[in-house]
C-alpha positions as CSV (number, residue, x, y, z in Angstrom):
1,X,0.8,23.7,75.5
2,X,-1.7,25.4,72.9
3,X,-3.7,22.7,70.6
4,X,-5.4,23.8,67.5
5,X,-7.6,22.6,64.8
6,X,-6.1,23.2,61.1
7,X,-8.7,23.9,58.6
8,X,-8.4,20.2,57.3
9,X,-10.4,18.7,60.0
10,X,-8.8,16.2,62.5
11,X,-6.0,17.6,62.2
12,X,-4.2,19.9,65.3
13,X,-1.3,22.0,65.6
14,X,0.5,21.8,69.1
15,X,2.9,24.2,70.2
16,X,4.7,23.5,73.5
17,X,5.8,26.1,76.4
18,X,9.3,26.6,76.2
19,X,10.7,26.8,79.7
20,X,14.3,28.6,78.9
21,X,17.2,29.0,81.0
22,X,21.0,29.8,81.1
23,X,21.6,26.0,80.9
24,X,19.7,26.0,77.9
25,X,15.5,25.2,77.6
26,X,12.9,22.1,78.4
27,X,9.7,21.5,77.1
28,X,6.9,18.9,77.0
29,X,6.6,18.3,73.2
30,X,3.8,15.6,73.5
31,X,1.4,15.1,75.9
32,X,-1.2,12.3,75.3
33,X,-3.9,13.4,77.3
34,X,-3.7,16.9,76.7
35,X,-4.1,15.6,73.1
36,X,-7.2,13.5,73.7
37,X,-9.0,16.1,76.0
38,X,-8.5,18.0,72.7
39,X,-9.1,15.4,69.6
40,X,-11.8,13.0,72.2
41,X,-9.5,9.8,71.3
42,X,-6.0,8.1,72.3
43,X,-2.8,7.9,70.5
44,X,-1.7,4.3,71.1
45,X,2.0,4.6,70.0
46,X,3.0,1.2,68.1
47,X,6.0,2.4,66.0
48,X,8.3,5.6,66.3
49,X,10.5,6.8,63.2
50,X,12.2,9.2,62.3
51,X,14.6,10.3,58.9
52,X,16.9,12.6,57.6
53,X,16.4,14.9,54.9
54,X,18.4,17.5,52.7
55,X,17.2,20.8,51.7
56,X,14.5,21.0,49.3
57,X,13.7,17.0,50.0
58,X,9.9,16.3,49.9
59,X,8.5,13.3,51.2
60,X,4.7,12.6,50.6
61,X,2.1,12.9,50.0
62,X,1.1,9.5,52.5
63,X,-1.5,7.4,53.8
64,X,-2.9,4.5,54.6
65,X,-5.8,2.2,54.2
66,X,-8.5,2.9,57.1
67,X,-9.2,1.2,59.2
68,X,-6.5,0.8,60.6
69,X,-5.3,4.2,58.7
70,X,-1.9,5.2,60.5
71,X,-2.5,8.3,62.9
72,X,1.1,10.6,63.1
73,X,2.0,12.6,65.4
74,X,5.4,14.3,63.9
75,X,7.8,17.0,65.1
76,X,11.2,18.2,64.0
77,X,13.8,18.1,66.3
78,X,16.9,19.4,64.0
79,X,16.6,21.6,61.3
80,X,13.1,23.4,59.7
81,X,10.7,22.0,57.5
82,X,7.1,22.8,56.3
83,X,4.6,20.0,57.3
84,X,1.6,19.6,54.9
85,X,-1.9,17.9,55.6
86,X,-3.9,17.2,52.6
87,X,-7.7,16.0,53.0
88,X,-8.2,13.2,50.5
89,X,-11.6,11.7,51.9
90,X,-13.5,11.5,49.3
91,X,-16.8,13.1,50.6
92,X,-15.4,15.7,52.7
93,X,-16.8,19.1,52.9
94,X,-12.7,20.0,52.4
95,X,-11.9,17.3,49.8
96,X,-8.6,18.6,48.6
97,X,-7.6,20.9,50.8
98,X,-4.7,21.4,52.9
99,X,-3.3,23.3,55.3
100,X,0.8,24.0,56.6
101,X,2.4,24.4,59.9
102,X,6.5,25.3,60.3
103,X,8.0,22.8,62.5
104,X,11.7,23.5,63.4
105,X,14.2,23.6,66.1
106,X,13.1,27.1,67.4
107,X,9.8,26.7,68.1
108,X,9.0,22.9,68.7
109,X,5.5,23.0,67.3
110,X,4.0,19.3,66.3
111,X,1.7,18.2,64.5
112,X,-1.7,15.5,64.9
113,X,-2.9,13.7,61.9
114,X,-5.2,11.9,62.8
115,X,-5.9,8.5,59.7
116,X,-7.5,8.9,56.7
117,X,-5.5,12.1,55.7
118,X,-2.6,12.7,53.6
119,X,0.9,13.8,54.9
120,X,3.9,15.1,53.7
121,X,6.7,17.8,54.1
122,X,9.6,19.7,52.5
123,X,13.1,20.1,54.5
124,X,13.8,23.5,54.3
125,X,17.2,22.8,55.6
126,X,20.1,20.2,55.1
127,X,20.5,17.6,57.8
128,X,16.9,18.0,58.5
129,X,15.3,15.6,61.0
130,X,11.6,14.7,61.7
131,X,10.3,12.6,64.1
132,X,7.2,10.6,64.2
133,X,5.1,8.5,66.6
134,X,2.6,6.4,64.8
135,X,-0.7,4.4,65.8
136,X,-0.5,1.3,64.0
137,X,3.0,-0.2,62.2
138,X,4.0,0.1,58.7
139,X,2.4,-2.2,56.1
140,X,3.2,-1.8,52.5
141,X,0.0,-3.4,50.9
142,X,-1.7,-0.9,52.7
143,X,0.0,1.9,52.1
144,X,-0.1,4.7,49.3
145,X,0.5,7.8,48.2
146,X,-0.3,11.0,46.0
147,X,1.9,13.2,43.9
148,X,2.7,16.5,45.8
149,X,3.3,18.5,43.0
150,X,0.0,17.9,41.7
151,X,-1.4,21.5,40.6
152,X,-5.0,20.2,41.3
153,X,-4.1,20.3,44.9
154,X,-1.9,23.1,44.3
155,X,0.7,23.4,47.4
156,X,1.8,26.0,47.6
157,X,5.8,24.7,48.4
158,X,8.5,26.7,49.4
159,X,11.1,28.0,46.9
160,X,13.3,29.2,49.1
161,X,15.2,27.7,52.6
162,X,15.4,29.0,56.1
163,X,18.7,30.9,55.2
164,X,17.4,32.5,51.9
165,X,19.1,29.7,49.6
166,X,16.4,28.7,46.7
167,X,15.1,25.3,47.0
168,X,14.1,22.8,44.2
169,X,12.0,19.9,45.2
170,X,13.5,16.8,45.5
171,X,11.6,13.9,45.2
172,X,11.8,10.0,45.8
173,X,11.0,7.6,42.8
174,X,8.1,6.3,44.6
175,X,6.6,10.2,45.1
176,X,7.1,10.8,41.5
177,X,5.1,8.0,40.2
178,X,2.5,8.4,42.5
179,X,-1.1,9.0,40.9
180,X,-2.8,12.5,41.2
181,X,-5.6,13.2,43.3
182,X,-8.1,12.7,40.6
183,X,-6.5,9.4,39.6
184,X,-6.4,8.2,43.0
185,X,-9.5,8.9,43.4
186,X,-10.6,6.9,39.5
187,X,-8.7,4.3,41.2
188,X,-10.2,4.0,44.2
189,X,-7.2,4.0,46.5
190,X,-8.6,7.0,48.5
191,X,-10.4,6.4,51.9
192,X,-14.4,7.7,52.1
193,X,-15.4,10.2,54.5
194,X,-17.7,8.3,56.0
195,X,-16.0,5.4,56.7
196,X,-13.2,7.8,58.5
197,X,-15.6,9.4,60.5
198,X,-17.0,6.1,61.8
199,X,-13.8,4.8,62.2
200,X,-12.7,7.4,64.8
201,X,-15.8,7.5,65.9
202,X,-15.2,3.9,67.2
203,X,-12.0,5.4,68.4
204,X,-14.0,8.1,70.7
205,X,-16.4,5.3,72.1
């Protein structure tokens, strides 16, 4: 298992060893003390989802209030998908910047986001499935979000799907009326850099 930083900090792609055979292939897809050797804090696991999207769906971009925040750890064990990690701590050194990683049924790569940071993805494929173990529950008063189309960010979606069929972004009604960065940040729904960083810092002790 390889673990890496993305360029928005605290964030870490992990891409498993695929042990393959005739009968088919196994592989360790999450390993939580290879994870905190890596990130220096545990992933206590309090709720697991997981949903189905079509082609094109985006979902995002989320987070949540910190502290608690809502750490993710998120892979895809049907279909394809582009994961996307968006710093929105205001006071960042990377304010505003995010970063991708492909996560599909090939590879088996996952992905750390550690709280404080905003996630989201397009299914790149019908009937795709991603799976996600979280650090603290959901709560809705504590929970918002930031339009992923917003061109200040400026993700760079895909417009095509993993077998060449163009896609069209499909969002949910909640997504769609979510505020920009800019306005999320006017309205001060975004977490502070500081406060994150002492936060997992508390984490690490």
């Amino acid at each position: 298992m390889e673990i890496r930083e993305l360029k928005v900090g605290d964030a870490y792609e992990v891409t498993p060893k695929i042990l393959g055979d005739s009968r088919g292939a196994f592989l360790e897809w999450f390993r939580a003390d290879r994870l905190q050797e890596t990130t220096g804090r545990r992933l206590d696991l309090l709720q697991a989802n997981a949903s189905i999207s079509r082609a094109g769906a985006v979902r995002g971009i989320h987070f949540a209030d910190v502290p608690p925040g809502q750490a993710k750890y998120v892979s895809c064990p049907r279909g394809a998908l582009l994961d996307v990690v968006v710093d929105i701590r205001v006071g960042s050194p990377t304010f505003g910047a995010w970063d991708t990683v492909l996560l599909d049924d090939v590879d088996r790569r996952g992905v750390f986001v550690s709280e404080g940071l905003g996630h989201g993805f397009m299914a790149l494929e019908d009937d795709t499935m991603i799976s996600y173990l979280c650090s603290a529950p959901y709560t809705p008063a504590r929970e918002h979000g930031v339009h992923p189309l917003d061109p200040a960010i400026g993700i760079e979606w895909p417009t095509t799907g993993r077998n060449g069929a163009p896609l069209e972004p499909l969002l949910s009604t909640k997504d769609t009326e979510a505020p920009s960065l800019a306005d999320a940040e006017q309205q001060e729904l975004l977490p502070s850099y500081d406060a994150v960083q002492s936060f997992l810092a508390s984490l690490r002790g």
